[in-house]
C-alpha positions in Angstrom: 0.0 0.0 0.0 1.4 3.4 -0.9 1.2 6.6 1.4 1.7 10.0 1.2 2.4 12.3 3.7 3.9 16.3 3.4 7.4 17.6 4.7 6.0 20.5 6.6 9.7 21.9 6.8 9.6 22.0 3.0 6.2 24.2 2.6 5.7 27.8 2.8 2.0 28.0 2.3 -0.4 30.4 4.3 -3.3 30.1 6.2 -6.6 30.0 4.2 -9.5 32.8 5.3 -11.3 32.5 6.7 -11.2 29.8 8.6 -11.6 28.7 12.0 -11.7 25.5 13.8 -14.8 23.9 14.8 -16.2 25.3 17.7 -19.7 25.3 20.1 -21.3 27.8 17.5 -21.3 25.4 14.7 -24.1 22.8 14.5 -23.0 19.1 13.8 -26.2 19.1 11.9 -24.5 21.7 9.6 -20.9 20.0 8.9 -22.8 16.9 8.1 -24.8 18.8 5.7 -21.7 19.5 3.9 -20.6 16.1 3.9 -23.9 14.8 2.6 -24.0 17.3 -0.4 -19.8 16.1 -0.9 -20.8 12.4 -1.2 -23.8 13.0 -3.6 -21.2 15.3 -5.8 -18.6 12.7 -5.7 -20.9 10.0 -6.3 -20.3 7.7 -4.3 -22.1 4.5 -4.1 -21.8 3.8 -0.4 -20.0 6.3 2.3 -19.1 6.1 6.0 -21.1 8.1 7.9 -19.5 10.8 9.8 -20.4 11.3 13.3 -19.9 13.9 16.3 -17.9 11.9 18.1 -15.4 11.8 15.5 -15.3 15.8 15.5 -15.5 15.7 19.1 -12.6 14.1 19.7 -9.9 15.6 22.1 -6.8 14.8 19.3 -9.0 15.7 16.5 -9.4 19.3 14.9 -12.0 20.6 12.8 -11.4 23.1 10.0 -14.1 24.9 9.1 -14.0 27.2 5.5 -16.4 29.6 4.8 -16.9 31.7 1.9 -19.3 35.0 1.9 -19.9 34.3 5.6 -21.4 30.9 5.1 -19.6 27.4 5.9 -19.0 26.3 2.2 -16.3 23.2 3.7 -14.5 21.1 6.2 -11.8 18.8 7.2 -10.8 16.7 9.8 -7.5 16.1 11.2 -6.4 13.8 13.9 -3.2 14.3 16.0 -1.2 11.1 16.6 1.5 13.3 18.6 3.7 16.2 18.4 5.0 15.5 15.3 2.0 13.7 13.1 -0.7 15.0 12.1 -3.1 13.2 9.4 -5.6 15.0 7.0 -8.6 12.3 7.6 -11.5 13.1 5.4 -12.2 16.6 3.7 -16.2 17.9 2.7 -17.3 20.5 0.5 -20.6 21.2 -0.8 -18.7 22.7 -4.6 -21.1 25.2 -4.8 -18.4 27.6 -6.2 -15.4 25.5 -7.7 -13.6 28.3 -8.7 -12.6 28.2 -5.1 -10.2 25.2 -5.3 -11.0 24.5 -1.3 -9.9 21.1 -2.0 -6.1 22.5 -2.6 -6.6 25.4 -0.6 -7.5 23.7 2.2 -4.2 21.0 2.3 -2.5 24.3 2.3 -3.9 25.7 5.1 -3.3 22.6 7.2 0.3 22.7 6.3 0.5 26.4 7.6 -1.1 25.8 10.5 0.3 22.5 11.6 3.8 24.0 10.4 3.1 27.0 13.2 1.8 24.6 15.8 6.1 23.0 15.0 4.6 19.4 13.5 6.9 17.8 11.0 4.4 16.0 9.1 0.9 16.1 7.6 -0.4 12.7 6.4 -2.4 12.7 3.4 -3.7 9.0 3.1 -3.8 7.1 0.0 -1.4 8.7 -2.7 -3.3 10.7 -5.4 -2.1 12.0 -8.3 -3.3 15.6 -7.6 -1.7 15.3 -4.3 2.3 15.5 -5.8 1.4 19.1 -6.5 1.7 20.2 -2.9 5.6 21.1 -1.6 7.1 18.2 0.8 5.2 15.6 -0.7 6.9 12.7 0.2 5.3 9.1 -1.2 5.7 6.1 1.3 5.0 2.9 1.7 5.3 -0.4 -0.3 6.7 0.3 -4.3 
């Protein structure tokens, strides 16, 4: 199986806004929303669900992008220590695609995660559109 992950001391991207991370204000009700409308754009036959307890969870952070004041995206990330971080699933609702939140937003989690001092952001599976970013790094079995 072949990973991917990003050198975080290789990028020098900035933080996407706005953004914030998920906080009390924000309906789960909402980001699942999202994620409902990202499935049916993706088509995909059958999808995990998401739930709050995923969100919700104490090493997990949730990005949240908006665009003319409205949430328009989101991604979860969950923090395996000081150093790891892994970009777990992404949503958008593509209402404007011009946006390029799917890109923007891998960017802004290598700012911010670069800030907080991690040395890594996982991406999952490797993707072709993913060896665009800086401090891509492909793992794994060749």
């Amino acid at each position: 199986m072949k990973f991917c992950r990003i050198n975080l001391s290789k990028t020098n991207y900035q933080c996407y806004s706005p953004s914030t991370l998920w906080s009390e204000q924000i309906e789960f009700a909402q980001l699942n929303q999202i994620y409902q409308q990202y499935c049916q754009h993706k088509k995909f036959v059958s999808a995990m669900p998401i739930f709050e307890g995923q969100l919700r969870n104490p090493d997990s952070d949730v990005h949240v992008y908006y665009y003319n004041s409205e949430i328009v995206a989101w991604s979860l990330c969950c923090r395996y220590d000081k150093h790891n971080v892994e970009s777990v699933q992404f949503a958008w609702n593509y209402q404007q695609p011009e946006l390029k939140l799917g890109l923007r937003s891998i960017e802004h989690e290598c700012a911010y995660y670069k800030q907080l001092g991690y040395h890594y952001l996982y991406l999952g599976n490797v993707a072709e559109y993913k060896t665009q970013f800086d401090g891509y790094e492909q793992l794994g079995i060749l």
